[in-house]
Each structure stands twice: as C-alpha cells, then as structure tokens.
N, C-alpha and C positions, 0 to 999 in steps of 0.2 A: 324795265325801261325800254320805251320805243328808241326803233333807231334816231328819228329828228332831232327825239330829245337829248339821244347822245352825242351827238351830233355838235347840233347848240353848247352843250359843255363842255366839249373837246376844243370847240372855237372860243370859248369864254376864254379857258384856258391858256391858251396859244394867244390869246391877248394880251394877258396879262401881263409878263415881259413890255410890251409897246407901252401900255400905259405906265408901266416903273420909269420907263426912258420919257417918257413924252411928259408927265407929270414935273419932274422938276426942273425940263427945259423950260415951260412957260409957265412955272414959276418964279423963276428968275433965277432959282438957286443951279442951275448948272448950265454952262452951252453947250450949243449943238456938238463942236468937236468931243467932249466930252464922252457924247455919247453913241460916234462912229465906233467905234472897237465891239460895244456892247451890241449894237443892232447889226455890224459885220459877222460878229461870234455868232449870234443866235439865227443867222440864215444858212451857215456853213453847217449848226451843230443840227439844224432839222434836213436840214437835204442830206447828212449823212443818217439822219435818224430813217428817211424817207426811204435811202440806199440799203441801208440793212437787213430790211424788213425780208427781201427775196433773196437774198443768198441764204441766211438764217435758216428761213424756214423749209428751205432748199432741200441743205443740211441732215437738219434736226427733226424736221417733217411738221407738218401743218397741223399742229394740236390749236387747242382753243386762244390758248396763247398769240400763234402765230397769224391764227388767221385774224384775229382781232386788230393787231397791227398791220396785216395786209388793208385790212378793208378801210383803215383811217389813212393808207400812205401817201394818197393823193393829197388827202388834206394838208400832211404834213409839206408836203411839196411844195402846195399853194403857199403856204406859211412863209417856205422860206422865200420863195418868191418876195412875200410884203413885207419880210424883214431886208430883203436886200433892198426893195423899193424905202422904204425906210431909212435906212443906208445913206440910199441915195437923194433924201430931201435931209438929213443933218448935212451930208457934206456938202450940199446947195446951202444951205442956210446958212453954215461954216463959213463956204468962200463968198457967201454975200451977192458978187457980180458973175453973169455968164463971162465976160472976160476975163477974169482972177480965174474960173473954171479953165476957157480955154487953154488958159497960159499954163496950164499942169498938164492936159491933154496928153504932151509927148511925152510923161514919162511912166517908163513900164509901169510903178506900182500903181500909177492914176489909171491907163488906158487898159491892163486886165482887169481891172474892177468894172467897167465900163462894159468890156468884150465878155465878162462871166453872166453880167445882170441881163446885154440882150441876149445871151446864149439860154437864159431864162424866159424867155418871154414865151415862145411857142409850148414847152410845155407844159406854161404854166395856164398860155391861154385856151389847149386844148384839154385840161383837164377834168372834165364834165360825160358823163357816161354818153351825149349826143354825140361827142367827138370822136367818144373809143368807137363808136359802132360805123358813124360815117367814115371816119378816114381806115377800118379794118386792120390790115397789118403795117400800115404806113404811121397808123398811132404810135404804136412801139418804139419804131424809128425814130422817132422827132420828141420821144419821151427820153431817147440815151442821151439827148444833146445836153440831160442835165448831169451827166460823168463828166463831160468836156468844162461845165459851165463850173465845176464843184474844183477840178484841177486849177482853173486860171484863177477862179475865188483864192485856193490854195498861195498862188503863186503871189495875188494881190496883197494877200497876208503878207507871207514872206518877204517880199519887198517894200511892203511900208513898214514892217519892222524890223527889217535886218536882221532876224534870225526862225530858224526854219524848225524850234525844236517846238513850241506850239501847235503850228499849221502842222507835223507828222504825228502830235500826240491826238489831234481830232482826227487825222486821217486813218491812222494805227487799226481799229475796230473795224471802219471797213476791208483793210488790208486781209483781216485775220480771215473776216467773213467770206472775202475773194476767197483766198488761200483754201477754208472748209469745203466751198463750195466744190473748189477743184477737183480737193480730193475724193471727195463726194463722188462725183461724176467722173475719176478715173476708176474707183473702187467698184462703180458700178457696172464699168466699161468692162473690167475684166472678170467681176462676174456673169456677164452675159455671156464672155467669152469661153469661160470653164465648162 
C-alpha cells in the first residue's frame, strides 16, 4: 500500500469517532452537551497518543513498529486538534448564545479549555512538512506548546468534573514514557562515562 493511500485510511479512521458523535446530534436522538465529554476525551487521548510516539521509541529504539507511529504523529496531532475544535462547536451549540458563553468565560473550568484549544492552534497550524523546513529549529519550539496545551486540557477536565482520578488515568502512560525515557538517557549518560 502507497503511503497517500495510508494516509487516506488513517484519516477515515480518525473520523469515525466525529461521525458516532455528530450522527446522533442531528438526529435528534442526542444533544450537543451530550457529546462534550466524548469529543473532550478523544482530543486529550490522541495528543497523548501524538506525545508517546517519541519517548517510546526513544526508549525501546526505532524498530518498524515505532517508526510507523512516528511518521502518522502529526496526523494524530491534527486530529486532536478537530476534536478539540469539535469540542468546541458542541459547547457553542450547548450554550446556544455568545452571551450564555461569555457569562462562563470566568471560570477556571470554562477558560482552561479555551487557553488549551488556542495553545493548540500554532502547532497544529504548522504542521505540514513546508512548515517543518521553513521555520527549522523554531518548528520544535512552537510544536511543545502542545505539552502546555495537553496539561490545561488536563486541568479543564479536572475542573468540570470534580475529580482528578480520570484526567491522571489518561495522563499515567505518558508519565511512564517520560519516566523510560529518562532513564534511558541517564543509563546512557553513564555509559559514556565508563
């Protein structure tokens, strides 16, 4: 299989989720709030899908496996990108009026959802190989704003549910994969040093 064609199926894929939520909203059978939790989860659990990909294979080393997952991470990134965009037209649709919106603006669990989704915008709007190559080591940069954007996602969780043992159980895996990588790269440190 050509890559486009993989390509194509990996975004069919990463669709399908949208269309399960967006299918029975305008059917009638479910409302938009309904379906915030669902399209919140599935941008959280791909940006950390997106996040794993480079410690892992850090780790563990870059077999076939890994690089396979490298070379789709962007996409996955994009994804969570239009799931947080997503997100963000059920809870428009939810609260109905930009005023009803305003009037939640001030609190924490409304405005880190808000502060994660534009923390998303930049790298999700540079992620296109024209971008990697023009902006050089400054891409990088402006690619980690999606750790900060992934934490406040975390935090938005947390505070519109009131409890934090969720938001840790999807953050847990990256945890682990920090943690490998570290030691990875102290293990490494000191056999240089031997």
């Amino acid at each position: 299989m050509n890559r486009t064609a993989a390509k194509a199926i990996l975004w069919i894929l990463l669709a399908v989720p949208a269309a399960l939520m967006l299918a029975p909203v305008f059917k009638g059978d479910a409302l938009a709030m309904d379906m915030l939790h669902p399209s919140g989860e599935t941008s959280i659990r791909l940006m950390i899908l997106a996040l794993l990909a480079g410690p892992l294979s850090e780790y563990f080393g870059r077999n076939r496996f890994f690089r396979a997952w490298l070379a789709v991470r962007r996409n996955l990134g994009v994804a969570a990108f239009a799931y947080a965009l997503l997100h963000m037209l059920f809870y428009m649709a939810d609260m109905g009026t930009i005023g009803a919106m305003m009037g939640e603006l001030g609190l924490p669990g409304i405005w880190t959802g808000w502060l994660s989704l534009l923390l998303m915008v930049p790298p999700a709007a540079i992620s296109f190989n024209y971008a990697m190559r023009r902006l050089g080591k400054s891409w990088k940069k402006l690619q980690r704003l999606v750790y900060l954007a992934l934490l406040i996602g975390l935090a938005h969780w947390i505070l519109l549910n009131w409890t934090w043992q969720p938001a840790a159980a999807h953050l847990a895996p990256l945890v682990v994969a920090w943690t490998l990588r570290a030691m990875g790269r102290r293990r490494q440190r000191h056999q240089g040093l031997a």
